[in-house]
C-alpha positions in Angstrom: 0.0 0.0 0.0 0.7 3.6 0.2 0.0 6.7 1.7 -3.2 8.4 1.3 -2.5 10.7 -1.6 -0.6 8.0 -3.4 -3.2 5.3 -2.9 -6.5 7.6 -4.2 -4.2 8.7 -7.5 -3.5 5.2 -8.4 -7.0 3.8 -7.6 -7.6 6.8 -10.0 -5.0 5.8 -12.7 -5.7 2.6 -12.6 -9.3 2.5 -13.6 -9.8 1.4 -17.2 -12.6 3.7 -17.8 -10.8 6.6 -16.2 -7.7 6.1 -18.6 -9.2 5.8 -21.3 -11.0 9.1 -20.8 -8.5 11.1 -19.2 -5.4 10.6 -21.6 -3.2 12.8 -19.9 -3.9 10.8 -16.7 -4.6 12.1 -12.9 -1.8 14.2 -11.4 -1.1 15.8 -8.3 1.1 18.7 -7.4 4.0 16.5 -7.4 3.3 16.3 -11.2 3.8 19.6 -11.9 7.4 20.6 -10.0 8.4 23.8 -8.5 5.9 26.7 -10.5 3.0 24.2 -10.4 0.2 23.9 -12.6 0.3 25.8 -15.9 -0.5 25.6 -19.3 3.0 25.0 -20.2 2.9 21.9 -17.4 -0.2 20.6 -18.5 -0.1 16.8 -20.4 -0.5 18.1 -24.4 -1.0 15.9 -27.7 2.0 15.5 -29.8 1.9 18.4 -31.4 2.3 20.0 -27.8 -0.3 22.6 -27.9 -4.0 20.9 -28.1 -4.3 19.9 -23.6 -5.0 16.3 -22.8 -8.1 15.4 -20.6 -6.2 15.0 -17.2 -7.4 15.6 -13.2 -5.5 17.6 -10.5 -6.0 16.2 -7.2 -5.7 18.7 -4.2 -5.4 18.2 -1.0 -6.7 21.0 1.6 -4.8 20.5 5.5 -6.5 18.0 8.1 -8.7 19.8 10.6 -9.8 18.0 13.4 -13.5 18.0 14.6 -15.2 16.4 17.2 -14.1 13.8 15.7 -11.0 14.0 17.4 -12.0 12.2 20.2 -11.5 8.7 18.3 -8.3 9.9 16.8 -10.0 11.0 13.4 -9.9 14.2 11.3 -11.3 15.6 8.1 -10.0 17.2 5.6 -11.5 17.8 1.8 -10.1 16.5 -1.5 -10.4 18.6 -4.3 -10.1 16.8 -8.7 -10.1 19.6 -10.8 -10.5 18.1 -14.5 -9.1 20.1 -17.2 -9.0 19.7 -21.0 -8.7 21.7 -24.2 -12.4 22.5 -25.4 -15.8 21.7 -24.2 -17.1 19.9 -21.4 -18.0 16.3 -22.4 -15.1 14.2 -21.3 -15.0 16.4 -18.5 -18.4 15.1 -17.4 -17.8 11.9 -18.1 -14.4 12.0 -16.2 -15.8 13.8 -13.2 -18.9 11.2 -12.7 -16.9 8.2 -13.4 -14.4 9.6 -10.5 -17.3 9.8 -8.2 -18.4 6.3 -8.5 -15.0 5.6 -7.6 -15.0 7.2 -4.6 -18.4 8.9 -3.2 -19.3 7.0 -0.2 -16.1 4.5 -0.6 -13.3 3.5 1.4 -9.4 3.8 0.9 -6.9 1.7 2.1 -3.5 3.8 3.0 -0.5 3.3 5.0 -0.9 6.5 6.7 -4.4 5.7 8.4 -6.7 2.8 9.4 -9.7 3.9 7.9 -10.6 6.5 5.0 -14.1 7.3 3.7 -14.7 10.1 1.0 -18.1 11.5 0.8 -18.9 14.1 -2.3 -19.5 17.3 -1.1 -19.6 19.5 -4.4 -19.7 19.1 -8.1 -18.8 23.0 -9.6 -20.6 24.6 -12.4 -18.1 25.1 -15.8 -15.8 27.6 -15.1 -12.3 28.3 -17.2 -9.0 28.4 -15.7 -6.7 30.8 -16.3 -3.6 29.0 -14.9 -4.3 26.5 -17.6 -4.2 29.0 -20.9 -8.4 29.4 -19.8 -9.1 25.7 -20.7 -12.9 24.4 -20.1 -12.5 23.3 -15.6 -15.3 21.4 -13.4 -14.0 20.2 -9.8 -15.4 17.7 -7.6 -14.9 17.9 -3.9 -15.0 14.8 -1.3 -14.6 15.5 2.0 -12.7 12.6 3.5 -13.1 11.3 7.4 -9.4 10.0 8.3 -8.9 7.3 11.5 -6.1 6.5 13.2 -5.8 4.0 15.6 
């Protein structure tokens, strides 16, 4: 196994159905190296200008709640799906990502027990870090215990 972040992006990667939709794969900001995510760092076809379908997985910090108590936090995981025009494969991306994970659990390294709930599915937007290509991002929030 691995730890959290690692495990979710290779569930991710490793889904057929995903892959085949999201060519330039699901990244994190480990992807992306020291100026992040931007549309030079973005996956592109071979002719290196037309952006691949790919997620960005975001992590927010752990915040503990009353949770606490049983040595559990929650913290919210953000996929931001990105590709070069329209909002199709984006759609299909995003909902394929939430049967993945809505209401599922992870096995990690890092914690005993990980369940993701969907909290959010945004409206189209365009994001300017990414040469304004088409954007949608789910958001889980995800219940961490430790034991």
């Amino acid at each position: 196994m691995a730890v959290l972040a690692d495990a979710v992006k290779t569930l991710l990667n490793n889904d057929a159905t995903l892959a085949a939709t999201l060519t330039g794969k699901v990244l994190d900001s480990e992807d992306f190296g020291r100026n992040g995510l931007t549309a030079e760092s973005a996956p592109k076809e071979t002719n290196n200008v037309t952006i691949k379908p790919f997620a960005h997985i975001v992590w927010a910090t752990e915040i503990m709640t009353a949770w606490n108590q049983l040595n559990a936090g929650r913290l919210d995981c953000e996929i931001y799906i990105y590709q070069h025009s329209g909002y199709r494969t984006i759609d299909v991306a995003l909902w394929r990502i939430n049967t993945l994970l809505h209401l599922q659990t992870v096995l990690a390294d890092d914690v005993d027990s990980v369940h993701f709930e969907r909290i959010l599915v945004s409206q189209e937007f365009r994001a300017e870090e990414v040469a304004n290509a088409p954007n949608k991002l789910i958001r889980f929030e995800v219940l961490k215990k430790r034991t």
